[in-house]
PADO-406136 format. One line per field, with one value per residue (C-alpha): residue number from 1; residue in three letters; x, y, z. Coordinates in nm, 2 decimals. Layout:
num: NUM:... .
residuo: ala:... .
X: X:... .
Y: Y:... .
Z: Z:... .
This chain:
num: 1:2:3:4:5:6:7:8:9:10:11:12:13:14:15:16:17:18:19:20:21:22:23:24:25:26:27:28:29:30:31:32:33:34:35:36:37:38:39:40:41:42:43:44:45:46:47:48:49:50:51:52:53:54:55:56:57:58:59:60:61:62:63:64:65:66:67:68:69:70:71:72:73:74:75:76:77:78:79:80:81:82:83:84:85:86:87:88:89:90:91:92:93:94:95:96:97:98:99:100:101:102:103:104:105:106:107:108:109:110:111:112:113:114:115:116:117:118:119:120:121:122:123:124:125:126:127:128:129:130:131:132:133:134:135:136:137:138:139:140:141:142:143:144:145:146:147:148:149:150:151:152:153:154:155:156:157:158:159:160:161:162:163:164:165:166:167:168:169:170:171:172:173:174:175:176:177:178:179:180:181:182:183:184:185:186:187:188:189:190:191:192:193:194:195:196:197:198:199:200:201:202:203:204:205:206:207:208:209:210:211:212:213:214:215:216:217:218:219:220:221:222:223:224:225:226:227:228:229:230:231:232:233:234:235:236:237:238:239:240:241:242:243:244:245:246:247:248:249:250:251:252:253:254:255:256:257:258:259:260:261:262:263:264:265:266:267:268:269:270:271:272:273:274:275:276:277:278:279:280:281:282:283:284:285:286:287:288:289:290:291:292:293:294:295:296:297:298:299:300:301:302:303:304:305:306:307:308:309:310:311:312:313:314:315:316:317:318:319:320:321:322:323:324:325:326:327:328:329:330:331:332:333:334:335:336:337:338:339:340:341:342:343:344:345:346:347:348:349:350:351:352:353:354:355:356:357:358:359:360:361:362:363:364:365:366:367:368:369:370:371:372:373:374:375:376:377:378:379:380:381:382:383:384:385:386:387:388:389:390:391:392:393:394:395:396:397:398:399:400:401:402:403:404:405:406:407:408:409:410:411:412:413:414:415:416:417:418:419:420:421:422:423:424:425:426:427:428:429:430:431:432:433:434:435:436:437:438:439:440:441:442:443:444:445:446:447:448:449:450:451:452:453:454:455:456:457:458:459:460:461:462:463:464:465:466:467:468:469:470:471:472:473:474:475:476:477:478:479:480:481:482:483:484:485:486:487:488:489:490:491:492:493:494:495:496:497:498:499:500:501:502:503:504:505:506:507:508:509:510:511:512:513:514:515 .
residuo: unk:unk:unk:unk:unk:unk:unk:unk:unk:unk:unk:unk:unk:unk:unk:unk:unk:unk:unk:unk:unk:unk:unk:unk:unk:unk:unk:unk:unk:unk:unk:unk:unk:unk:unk:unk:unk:unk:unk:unk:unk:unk:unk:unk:unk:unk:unk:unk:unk:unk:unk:unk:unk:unk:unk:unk:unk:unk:unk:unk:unk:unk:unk:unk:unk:unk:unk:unk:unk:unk:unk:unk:unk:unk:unk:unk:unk:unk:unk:unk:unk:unk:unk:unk:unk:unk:unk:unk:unk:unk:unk:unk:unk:unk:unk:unk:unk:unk:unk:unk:unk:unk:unk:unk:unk:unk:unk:unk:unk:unk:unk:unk:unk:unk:unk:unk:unk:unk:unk:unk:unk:unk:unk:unk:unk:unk:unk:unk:unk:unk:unk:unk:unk:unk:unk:unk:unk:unk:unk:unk:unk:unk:unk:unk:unk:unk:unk:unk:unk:unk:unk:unk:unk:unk:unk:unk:unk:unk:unk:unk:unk:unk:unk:unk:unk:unk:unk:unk:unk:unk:unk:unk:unk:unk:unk:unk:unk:unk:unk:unk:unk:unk:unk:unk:unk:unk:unk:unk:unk:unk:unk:unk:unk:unk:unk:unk:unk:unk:unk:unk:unk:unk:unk:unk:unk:unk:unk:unk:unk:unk:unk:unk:unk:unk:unk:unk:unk:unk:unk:unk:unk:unk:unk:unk:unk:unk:unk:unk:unk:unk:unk:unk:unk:unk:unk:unk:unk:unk:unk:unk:unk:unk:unk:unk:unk:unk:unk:unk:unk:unk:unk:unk:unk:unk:unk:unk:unk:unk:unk:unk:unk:unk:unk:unk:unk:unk:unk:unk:unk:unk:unk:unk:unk:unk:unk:unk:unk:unk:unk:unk:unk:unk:unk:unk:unk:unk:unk:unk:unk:unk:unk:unk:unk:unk:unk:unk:unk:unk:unk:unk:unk:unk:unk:unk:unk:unk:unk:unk:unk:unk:unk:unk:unk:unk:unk:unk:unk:unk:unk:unk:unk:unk:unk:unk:unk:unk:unk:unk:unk:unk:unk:unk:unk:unk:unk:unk:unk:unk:unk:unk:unk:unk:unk:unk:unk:unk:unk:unk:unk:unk:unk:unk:unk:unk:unk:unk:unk:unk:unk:unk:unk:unk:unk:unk:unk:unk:unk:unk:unk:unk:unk:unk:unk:unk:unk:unk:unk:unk:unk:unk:unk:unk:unk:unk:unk:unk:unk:unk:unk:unk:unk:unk:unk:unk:unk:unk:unk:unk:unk:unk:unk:unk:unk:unk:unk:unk:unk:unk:unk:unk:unk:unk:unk:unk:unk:unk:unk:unk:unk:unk:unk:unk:unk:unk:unk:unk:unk:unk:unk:unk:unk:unk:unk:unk:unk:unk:unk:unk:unk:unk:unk:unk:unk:unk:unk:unk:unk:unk:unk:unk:unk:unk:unk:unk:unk:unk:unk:unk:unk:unk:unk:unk:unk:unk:unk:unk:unk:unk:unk:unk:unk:unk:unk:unk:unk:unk:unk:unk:unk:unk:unk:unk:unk:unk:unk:unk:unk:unk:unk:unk:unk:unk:unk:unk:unk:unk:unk:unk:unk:unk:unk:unk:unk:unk:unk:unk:unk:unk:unk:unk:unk:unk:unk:unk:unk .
X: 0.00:0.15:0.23:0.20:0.32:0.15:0.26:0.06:0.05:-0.24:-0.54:-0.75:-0.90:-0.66:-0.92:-1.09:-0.75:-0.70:-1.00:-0.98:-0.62:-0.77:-1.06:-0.78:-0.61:-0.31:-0.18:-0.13:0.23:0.19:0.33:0.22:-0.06:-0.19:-0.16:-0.39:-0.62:-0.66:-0.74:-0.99:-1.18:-1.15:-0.89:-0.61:-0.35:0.06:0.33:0.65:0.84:0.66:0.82:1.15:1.20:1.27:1.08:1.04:1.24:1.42:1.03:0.92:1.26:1.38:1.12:1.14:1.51:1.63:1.72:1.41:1.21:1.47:1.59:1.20:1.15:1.45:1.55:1.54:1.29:1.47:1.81:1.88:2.16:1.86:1.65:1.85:2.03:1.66:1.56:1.92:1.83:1.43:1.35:1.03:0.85:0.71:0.48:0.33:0.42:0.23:0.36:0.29:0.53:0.54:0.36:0.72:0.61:0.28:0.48:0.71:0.50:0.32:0.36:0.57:0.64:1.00:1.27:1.29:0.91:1.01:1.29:1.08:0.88:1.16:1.09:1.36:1.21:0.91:1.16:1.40:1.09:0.94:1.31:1.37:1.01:1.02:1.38:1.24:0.91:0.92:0.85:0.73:0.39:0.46:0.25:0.29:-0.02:-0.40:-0.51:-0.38:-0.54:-0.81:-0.60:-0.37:-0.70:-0.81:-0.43:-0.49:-0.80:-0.64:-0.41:-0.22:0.12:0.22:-0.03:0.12:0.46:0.35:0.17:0.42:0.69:0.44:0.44:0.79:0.84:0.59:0.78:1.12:0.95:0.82:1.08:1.30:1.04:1.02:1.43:1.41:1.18:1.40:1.73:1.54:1.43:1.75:1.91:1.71:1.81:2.16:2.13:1.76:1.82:1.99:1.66:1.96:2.08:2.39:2.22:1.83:1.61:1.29:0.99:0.69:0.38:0.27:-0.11:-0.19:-0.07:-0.13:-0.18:0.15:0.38:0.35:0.42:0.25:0.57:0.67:0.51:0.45:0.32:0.17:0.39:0.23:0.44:0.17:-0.15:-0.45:-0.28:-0.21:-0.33:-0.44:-0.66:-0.93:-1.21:-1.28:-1.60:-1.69:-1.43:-1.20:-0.86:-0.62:-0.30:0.05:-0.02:-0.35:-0.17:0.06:-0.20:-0.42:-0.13:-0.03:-0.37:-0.42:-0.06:-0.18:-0.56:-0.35:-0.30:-0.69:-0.84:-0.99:-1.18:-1.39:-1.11:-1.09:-0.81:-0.77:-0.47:-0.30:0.03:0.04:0.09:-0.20:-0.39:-0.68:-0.72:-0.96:-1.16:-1.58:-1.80:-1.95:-1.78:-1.95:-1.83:-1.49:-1.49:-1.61:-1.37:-1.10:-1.19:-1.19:-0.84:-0.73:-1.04:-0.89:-0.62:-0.87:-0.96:-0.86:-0.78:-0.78:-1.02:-0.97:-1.19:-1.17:-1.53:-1.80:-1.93:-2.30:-2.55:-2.50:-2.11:-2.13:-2.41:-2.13:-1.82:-2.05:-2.01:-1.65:-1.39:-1.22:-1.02:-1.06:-1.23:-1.05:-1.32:-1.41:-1.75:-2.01:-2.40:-2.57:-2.72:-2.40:-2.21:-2.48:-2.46:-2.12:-2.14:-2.24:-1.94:-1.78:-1.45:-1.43:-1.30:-1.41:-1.19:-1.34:-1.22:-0.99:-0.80:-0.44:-0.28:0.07:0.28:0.48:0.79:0.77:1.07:1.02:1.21:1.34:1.54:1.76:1.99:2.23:2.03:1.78:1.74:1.60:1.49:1.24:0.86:0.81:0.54:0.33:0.23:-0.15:-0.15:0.02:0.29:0.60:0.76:0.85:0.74:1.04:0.89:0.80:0.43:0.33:0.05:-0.34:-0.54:-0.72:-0.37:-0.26:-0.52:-0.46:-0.07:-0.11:-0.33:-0.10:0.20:0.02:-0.11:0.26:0.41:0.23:0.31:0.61:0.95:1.01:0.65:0.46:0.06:-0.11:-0.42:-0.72:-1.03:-0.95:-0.86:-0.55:-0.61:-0.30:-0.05:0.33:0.47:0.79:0.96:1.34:1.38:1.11:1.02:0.95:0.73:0.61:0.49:0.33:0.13:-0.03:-0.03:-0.26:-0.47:-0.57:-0.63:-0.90:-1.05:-0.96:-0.91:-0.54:-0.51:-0.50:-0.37:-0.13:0.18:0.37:0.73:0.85:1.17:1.34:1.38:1.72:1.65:1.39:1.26:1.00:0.86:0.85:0.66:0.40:0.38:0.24:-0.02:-0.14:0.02:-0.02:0.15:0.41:0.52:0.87:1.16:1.45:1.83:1.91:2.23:2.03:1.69:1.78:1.70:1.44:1.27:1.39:1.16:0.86:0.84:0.91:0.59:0.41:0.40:0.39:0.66:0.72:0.96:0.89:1.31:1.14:1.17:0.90:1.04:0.89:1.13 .
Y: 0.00:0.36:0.58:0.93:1.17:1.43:1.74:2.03:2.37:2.47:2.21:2.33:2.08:1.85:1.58:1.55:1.49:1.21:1.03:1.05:0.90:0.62:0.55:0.51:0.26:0.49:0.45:0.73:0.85:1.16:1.42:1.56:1.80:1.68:1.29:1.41:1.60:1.30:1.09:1.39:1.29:0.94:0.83:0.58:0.72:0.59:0.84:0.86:0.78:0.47:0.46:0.58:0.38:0.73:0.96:1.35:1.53:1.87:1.99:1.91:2.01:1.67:1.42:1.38:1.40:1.06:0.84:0.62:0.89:1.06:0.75:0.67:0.99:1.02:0.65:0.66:0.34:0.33:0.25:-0.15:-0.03:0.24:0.00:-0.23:0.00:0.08:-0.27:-0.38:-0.08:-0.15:0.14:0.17:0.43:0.77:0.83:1.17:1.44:1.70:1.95:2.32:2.54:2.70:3.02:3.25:3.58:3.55:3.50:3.76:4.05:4.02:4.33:4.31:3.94:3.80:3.68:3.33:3.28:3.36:3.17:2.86:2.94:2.86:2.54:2.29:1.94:2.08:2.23:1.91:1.69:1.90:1.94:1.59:1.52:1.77:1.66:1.35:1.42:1.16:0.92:1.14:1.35:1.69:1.96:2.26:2.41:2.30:2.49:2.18:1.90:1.87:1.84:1.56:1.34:1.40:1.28:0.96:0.85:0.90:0.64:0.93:0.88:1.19:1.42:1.23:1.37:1.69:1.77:1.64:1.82:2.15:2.06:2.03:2.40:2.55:2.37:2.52:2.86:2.85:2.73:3.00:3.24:3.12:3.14:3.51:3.57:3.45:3.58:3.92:3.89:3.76:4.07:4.30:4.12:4.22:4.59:4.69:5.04:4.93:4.90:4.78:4.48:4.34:4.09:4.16:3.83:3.90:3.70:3.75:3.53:3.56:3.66:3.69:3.67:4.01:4.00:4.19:4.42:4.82:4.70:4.46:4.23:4.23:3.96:4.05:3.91:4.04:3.96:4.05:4.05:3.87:3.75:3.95:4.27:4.64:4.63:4.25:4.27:4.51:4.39:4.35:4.44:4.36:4.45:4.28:4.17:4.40:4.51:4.58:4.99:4.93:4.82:5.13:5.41:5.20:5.22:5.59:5.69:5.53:5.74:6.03:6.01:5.91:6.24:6.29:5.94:6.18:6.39:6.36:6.34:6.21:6.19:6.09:5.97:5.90:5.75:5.73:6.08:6.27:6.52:6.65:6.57:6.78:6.75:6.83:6.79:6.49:6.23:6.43:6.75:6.61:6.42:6.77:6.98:6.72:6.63:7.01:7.05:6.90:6.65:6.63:6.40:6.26:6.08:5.66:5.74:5.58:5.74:5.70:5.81:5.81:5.78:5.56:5.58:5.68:5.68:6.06:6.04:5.72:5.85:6.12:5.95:5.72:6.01:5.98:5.68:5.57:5.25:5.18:5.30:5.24:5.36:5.14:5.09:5.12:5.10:4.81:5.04:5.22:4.94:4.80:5.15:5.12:4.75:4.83:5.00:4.67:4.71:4.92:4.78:4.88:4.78:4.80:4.76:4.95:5.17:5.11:5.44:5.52:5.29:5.50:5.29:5.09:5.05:5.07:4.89:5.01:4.75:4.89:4.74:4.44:4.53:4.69:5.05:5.04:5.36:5.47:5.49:5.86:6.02:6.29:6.46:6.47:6.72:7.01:7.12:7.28:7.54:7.86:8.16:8.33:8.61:8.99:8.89:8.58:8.38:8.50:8.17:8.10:8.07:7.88:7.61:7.61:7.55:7.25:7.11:7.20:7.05:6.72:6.70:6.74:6.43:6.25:6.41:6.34:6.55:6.84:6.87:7.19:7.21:7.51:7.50:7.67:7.62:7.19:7.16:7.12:7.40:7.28:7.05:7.05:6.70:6.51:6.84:6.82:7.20:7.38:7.64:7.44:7.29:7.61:7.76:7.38:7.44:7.76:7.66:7.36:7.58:7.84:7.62:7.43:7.79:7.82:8.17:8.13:8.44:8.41:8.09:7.86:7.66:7.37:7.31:6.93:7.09:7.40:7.66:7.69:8.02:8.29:8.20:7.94:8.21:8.48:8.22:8.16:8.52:8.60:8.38:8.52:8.34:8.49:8.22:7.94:7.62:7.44:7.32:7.57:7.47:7.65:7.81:8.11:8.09:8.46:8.51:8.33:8.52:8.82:8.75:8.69:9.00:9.17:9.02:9.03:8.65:8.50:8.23:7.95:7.72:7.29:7.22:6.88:6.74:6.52:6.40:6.11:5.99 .
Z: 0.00:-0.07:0.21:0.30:0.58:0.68:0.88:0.83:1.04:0.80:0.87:0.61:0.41:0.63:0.73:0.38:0.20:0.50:0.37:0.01:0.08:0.28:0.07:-0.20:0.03:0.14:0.50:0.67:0.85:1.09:1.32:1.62:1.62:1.25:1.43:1.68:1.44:1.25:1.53:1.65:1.34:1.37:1.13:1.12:1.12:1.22:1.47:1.31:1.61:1.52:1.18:1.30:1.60:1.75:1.96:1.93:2.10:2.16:2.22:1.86:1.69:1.60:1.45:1.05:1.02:1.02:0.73:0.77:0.63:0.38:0.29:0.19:-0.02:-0.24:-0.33:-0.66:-0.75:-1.12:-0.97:-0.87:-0.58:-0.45:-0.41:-0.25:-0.03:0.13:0.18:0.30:0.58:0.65:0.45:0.28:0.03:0.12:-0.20:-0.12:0.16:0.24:0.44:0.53:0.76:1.05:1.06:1.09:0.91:1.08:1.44:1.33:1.24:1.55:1.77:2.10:2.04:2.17:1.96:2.11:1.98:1.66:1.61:1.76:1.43:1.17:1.05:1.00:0.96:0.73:0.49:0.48:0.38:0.08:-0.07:-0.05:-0.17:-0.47:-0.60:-0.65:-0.83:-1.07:-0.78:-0.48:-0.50:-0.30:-0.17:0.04:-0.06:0.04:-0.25:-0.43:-0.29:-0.54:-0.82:-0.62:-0.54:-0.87:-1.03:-0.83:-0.98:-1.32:-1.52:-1.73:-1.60:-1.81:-1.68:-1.32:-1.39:-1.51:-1.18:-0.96:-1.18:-1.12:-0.77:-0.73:-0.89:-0.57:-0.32:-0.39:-0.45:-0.15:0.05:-0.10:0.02:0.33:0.43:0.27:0.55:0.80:0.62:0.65:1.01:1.14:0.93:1.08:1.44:1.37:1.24:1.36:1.22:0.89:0.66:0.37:0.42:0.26:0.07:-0.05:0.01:-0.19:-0.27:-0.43:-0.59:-0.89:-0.89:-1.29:-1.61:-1.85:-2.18:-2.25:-2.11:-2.18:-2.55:-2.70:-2.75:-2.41:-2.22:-1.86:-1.52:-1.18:-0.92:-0.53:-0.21:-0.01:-0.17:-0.12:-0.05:-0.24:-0.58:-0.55:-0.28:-0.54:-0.68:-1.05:-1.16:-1.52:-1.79:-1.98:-1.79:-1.64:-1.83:-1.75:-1.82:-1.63:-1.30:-1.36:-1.41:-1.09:-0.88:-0.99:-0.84:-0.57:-0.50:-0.62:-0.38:-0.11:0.10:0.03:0.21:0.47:0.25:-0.06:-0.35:-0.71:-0.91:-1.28:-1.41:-1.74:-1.78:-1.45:-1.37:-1.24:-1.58:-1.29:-0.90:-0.65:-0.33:-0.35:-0.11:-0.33:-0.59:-0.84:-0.77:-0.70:-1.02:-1.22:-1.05:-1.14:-1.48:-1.55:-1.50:-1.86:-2.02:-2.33:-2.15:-1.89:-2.23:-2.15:-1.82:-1.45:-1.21:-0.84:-0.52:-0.17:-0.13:-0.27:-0.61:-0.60:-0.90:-1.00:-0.99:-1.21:-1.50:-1.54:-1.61:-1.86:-2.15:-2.11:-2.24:-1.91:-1.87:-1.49:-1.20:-0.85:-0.55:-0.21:-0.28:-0.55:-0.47:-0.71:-0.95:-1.02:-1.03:-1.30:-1.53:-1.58:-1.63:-1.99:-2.08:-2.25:-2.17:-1.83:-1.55:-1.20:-0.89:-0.57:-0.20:0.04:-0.09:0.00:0.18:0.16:0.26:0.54:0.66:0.35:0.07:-0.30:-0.52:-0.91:-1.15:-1.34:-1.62:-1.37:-1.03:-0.81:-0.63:-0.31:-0.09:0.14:0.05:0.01:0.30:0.18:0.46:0.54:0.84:0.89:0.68:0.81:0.57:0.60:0.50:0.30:0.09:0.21:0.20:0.38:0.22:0.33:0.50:0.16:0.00:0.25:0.21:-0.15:-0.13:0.15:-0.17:-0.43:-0.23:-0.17:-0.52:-0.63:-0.50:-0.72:-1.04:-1.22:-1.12:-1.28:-1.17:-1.12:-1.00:-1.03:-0.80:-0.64:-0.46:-0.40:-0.75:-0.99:-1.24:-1.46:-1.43:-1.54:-1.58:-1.62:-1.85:-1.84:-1.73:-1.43:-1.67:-1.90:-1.62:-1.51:-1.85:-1.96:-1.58:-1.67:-2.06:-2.02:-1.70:-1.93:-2.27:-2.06:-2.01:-1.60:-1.49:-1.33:-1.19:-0.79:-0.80:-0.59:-0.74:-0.58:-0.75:-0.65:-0.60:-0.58:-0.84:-0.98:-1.16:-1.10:-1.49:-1.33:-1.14:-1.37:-1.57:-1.30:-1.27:-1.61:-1.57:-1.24:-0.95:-0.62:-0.38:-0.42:-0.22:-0.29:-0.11:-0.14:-0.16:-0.47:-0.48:-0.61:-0.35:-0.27:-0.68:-0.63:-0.33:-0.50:-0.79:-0.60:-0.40:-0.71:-0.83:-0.52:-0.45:-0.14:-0.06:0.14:0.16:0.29:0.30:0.15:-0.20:-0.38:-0.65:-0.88:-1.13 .
C-alpha cells in the first residue's frame, strides 16, 4: 500500500485529504498535532516515532530528520543499488508528503512578540521533507499548498502517468519557490536582528507570488506578469467588476492613483490619471463635484484614463463619467445600480475595496539594467505642513489652504512637476519636463487652454527653483503664492523675484520628487 506523511501547520482541508487518501487505500504516517487532528476525526492514522524507532524530541525540533524517512522519499525506485540500499536498511517508500510550515512571518510580524518565539517558528524538519520530496518528483507527490489538494486526489484516480509527472513536476516547482520564500523571510528577520536600524541589508532576500498573467507588457511584445508581495494585499486585494482583464499599463496608471488620492483618504477626492501621472485631481463635497472639479483640469487628456476616489461611487457620480472613455475606475465601494450602469461599458473595468494608503515605513524597489534600487517609500504629509514663509508677503489663510493642496497634489506628479491650483482643484499640471520652466509655463499653458481663470492661483514646484525664470513664468499667468523646497544656490534670486511680483513664498526644505 502507498504511504504518506502528513505534517501540516495549516489544517484546512486536512481531514478531507485524509479520507480521500484512505478511501484510495493509502496508509497514513503523521506528526504531532496533524496525528492528533486525525485521530480527532477518527482516522487511522501511524506516529512517526513509530516509523522511526525514534521519539520527538528537543520539544518538537527533532522528528522527521532521520534516514528512515529521507531515505523513503529520495530513493530513486529506477536504480537496482537504490532500491537495495533501502531494503538492506528496513527502509520503505514515502509516495506523497504534504507538508505546510510554520507560521514565521505571521509570528514575526506580531507586535511586542519575543525573539525566542520567533525563532521557535523557523521550520527545519518541514523544509527538509518538501526538498527531499520535490527533487524526486518523478517518484514522490509533493505539496505545500492546500489549494492543491483537489487536483492531487483528482491525479490519483487518473491512469495518465504523463499528466502524473506533469503535476508532480508543477508541484515540485511551488515547493522550492516556497521554500525560497520562506528562508528570505527569515534571512530578513535575522538581518534585521543584527542591524535593527539598517533597513539595507547586505544581501536583499525577496519573494513574491505571482497573482496573474497580462496579456502583454507596456508594448505589446513584451510579455509581462503580476507579481504581489503577499496574496491579497495592495493592488491584489481590489475587486474587479466587469471589464476585460487587467494590463500591464493598467496596474501602472491604478497604482499611480491610488498614489496620487492618497494624501486625500480623509476627505472627498478624485483623481484621474493617465500615464500614471495625475492630468486632474480635487476634493468636493460629493464624488461628483470632486470628479467635475477634477476632470476640469485637462479633459482632453482625462480621455482613456484611470479614475480613483476616496469615497464611494453613488448613481449621479457614475451617470457622469458614462459620456467619457475611461479605462478603470479604482473607489471602495459602488452602490448596485452604479455598479450596473457602468457595467455596460464593455470594456471598463471597475476595482473595488480599500484603498491602500501610503505605505509609510515601507521600501520601493526600481530594477535597473544588472540590479535593483532600493529607498524609502516617500510620505506625503496629510496634516500640517511645516515650511517657512520666505517672501515679504506671507501667504493669506485662503492661500494657504490652497498650497497645502497644491503640495500634496505634487508628490504624485512626475519631477520636474509643477501644479497650479485653487479652490481643492489642480487648475494645470506641469509634468515630467526636463527644465522647471518648462514645467512652469506647460502648468499655466494647459490651465488656461482648458479655459480656467489662473489668476490668484497657488503653485507647488517638486523641488526648488534653480533660476527665478520658473517664477516669472508663473507670474504672467497670475500666480499669487508658491510652495517648494528651497536649496538653490540662487533661492535669494528666487525670493527676490517673488516680491518683485508680489508673490507669497514659502519654503517645505522637503523634495518630492517622482522619477
Amino acid at each position: 500500500m502507498p504511504r504518506a506523511l502528513l505534517s501540516v501547520s495549516d489544517k484546512a482541508g486536512l481531514v478531507d485529504l485524509a479520507r480521500a487518501l484512505i478511501a484510495r487505500h493509502w496508509n497514513l504516517i503523521s506528526t504531532g498535532g496533524t496525528a492528533k487532528a486525525l485521530r480527532d476525526a477518527g482516522l487511522a492514522v501511524k506516529d512517526i516515532s513509530e516509523v522511526t524507532g525514534f521519539p520527538e524530541m528537543l520539544d518538537g525540533r527533532v522528528k522527521t530528520l532521520h534516514p528512515v524517512v529521507h531515505g523513503g522519499l529520495l530513493y530513486r525506485r529506477d536504480l537496482p543499488e537504490h532500491v537495495a540500499a533501502v531494503e538492506a536498511h528496513g527502509i520503505h517508500a514515502i509516495d506523497l508528503v504534504v507538508v505546510n510550515l510554520y507560521p514565521f512571518r505571521q509570528t514575526a510580524a506580531r507586535v511586542g512578540v519575543l525573539p525566542h518565539d520567533v525563532i521557535e517558528q523557523i521550520d527545519i524538519g518541514g523544509p527538509s521533507m518538501l526538498r527531499s520530496a520535490a527533487k524526486n518528483f518523478s517518484a514522490v507527490t509533493v505539496v505545500c499548498d492546500p489549494a492543491d489538494y483537489p487536483r492531487v486526489i483528482a491525479e490519483l484516480d487518473s491512469k495518465d502517468e504523463e499528466g502524473g509527472l506533469i503535476l508532480r513536476r508543477d508541484l515540485a516547482a511551488k515547493v522550492f519557490a516556497h521554500t525560497a520564500s520562506y528562508d528570505s523571510a527569515i534571512a530578513g528577520w535575522l538581518q534585521h536582528q543584527v542591524a535593527p536600524d539598517d533597513p539595507f541589508p547586505a544581501t536583499l532576500p525577496l519573494a513574491f507570488e505571482k497573482a496573474q498573467g497580462l496579456r502583454y507588457g507596456e508594448n505589446p511584445e513584451q510579455r509581462a506578469a503580476f507579481y504581489v508581495e503577499r496574496a491579497g494585499a495592495g493592488l491584489a486585494s481590489l475587486e474587479q467588476l466587469g471589464g476585460k482583464e487587467l494590463s500591464f499599463n493598467n496596474l501602472l496608471d491604478v497604482d499611480g492613483a491610488l498614489m496620487a488620492i492618497a494624501p486625500f483618504l480623509e476627505q472627498v477626492a478624485c483623481a484621474i490619471i493617465k500615464h500614471t501621472t495625475p492630468c486632474g485631481l480635487a476634493i468636493g463635497a460629493t464624488p461628483l463635484e470632486a470628479y467635475q472639479k477634477a476632470l476640469a483640469c485637462d479633459p482632453t487628456s482625462a480621455f482613456g484614463g484611470v479614475v480613483a476616489f476616496s469615497v464611494p461611487i453613488d448613481d449621479a457620480t457614475a451617470d457622469a463619467m458614462s459620456t467619457l472613455f475611461l479605462e478603470c475606475i479604482v473607489a471602495p465601494a459602488i452602490s448596485d445600480s452604479a455598479a450596473d450602469l457602468l457595467g455596460r461599458k464593455k470594456n471598463l473595468r471597475v476595482l473595488i475595496g480599500t484603498l491602500p494608503a501610503s505605505d509609510a515605513g515601507g521600501m520601493d524597489i526600481k530594477r535597473v539594467r544588472g540590479g535593483v534600487l532600493l529607498q524609502d517609500r516617500m510620505v506625503v504629509p496629510t496634516g500640517d505642513i511645516p515650511w517657512k514663509v520666505v517672501t515679504k508677503r506671507a501667504p493669506s489663510a485662503a492661500e494657504l489652504v490652497d498650497l497645502a493642496f497644491a503640495w500634496r497634489a505634487s508628490a504624485a506628479v512626475k519631477s520636474n512637476a509643477i501644479v497650479l491650483a485653487r479652490n481643492g482643484a489642480t487648475l494645470g499640471i506641469g509634468a515630467g519636463q526636463m527644465s522647471r520652466v518648462d514645467a512652469s509655463f506647460l502648468a499655466g499653458h494647459k490651465a488656461t487652454q482648458a479655459g480656467h481663470d489662473t489668476a490668484g492661483s497657488a503653485l507647488a514646484s517638486d523641488a526648488f527653483f534653480p533660476f527665478r525664470d520658473g517664477v516669472d513664468s508663473a507670474a504672467t499667468v497670475g500666480v499669487t503664492a508658491i510652495v517648494q523646497p528651497g536649496g538653490s544656490m540662487r533661492d535669494a534670486e528666487v525670493i527676490a523675484a517673488a516680491d518683485e511680483h508680489g508673490i507669497a513664498m514659502v519654503f517645505t526644505g522637503k523634495r518630492l520628487f517622482r522619477h
